[in-house]
C-alpha positions in Angstrom: -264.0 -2.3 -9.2 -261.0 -3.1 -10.8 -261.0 -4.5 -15.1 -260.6 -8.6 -15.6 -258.2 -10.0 -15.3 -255.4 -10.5 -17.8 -252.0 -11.9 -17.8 -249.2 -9.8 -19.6 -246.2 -11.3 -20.9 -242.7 -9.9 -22.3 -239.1 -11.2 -22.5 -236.3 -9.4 -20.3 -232.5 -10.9 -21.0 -233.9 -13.5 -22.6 -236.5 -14.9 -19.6 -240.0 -14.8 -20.0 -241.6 -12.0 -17.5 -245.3 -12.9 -16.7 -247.1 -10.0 -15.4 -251.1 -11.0 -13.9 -253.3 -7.9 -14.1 -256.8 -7.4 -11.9 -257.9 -9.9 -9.3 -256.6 -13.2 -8.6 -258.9 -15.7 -6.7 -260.1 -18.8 -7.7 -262.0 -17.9 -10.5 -258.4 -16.9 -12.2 -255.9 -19.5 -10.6 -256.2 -22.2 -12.8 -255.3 -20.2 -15.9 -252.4 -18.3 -14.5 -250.8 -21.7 -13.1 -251.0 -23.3 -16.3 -249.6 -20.8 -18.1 -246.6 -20.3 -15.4 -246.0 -24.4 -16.0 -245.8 -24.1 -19.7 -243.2 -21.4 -19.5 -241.0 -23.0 -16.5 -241.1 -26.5 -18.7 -240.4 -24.4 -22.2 -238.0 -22.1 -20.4 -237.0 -23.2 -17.3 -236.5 -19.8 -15.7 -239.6 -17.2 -15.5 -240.2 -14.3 -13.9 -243.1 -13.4 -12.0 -244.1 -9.7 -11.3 -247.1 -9.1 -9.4 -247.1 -5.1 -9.4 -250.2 -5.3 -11.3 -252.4 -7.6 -9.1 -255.1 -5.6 -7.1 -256.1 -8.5 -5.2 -255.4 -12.0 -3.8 -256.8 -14.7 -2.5 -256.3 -17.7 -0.6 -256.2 -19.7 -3.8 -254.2 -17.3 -5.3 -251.6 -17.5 -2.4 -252.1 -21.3 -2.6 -250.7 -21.4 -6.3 -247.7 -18.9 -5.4 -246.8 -21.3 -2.8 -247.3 -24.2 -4.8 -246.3 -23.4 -8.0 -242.9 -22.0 -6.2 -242.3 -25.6 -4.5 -243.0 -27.2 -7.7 -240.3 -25.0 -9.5 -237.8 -26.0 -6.5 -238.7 -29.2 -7.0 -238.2 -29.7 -11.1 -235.2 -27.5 -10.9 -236.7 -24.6 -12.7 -235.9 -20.9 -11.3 -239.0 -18.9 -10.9 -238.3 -15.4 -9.8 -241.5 -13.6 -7.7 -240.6 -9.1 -7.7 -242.9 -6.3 -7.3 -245.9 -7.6 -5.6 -248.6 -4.3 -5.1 -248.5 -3.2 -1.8 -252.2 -4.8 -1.5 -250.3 -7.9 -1.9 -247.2 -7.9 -0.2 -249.7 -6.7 2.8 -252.1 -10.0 2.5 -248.9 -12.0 2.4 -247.2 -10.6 4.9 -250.5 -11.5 6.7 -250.9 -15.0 5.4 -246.8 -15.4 6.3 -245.9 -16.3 3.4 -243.4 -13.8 2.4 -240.2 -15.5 3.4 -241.4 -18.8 1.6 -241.7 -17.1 -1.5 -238.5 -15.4 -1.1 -239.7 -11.6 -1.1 -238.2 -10.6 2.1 
């Protein structure tokens, strides 16, 4: 059993970097996307890193994939790096990799 889950920010050359920690499934989603939304609006380039995740979900692919259109779509750059290998497997598995642009 892994600790809650907690979202970890810091700046790196000047973008915001958003690091979620623990699990996240739909208990989790919500806060993570609004947070993400405030920073793209605010900042308009944020970085994502999911080396700390120990799990994902459907609704927590669901919000990559969304929150990644919507970014493309408001012309905000948000950069995905690191996912845990328990992560880049599931979304390898889901086939989502390429759409988020981690291949």
């Amino acid at each position: 059993m892994t600790g809650p889950f907690q979202i970890h920010e810091s700046v790196e050359g000047g973008r915001p970097v958003v690091c979620p920690a623990g699990e996240l499934d739909l208990a989790e989603v919500r806060t993570l996307s609004e947070r993400l939304r405030e920073l793209l609006k605010a900042q308009r380039e944020t970085i994502l890193d999911l080396s700390q995740l120990t799990f994902i979900d459907s609704s927590g692919i669901r919000l990559l994939l969304e929150i990644t259109r919507d970014a493309k779509e408001g012309g905000y750059t948000l950069r995905l790096r690191s996912p845990a290998p328990v992560v880049r497997d599931t979304l390898r598995l889901a086939g989502v990799l390429a759409l988020l642009g981690l291949e």
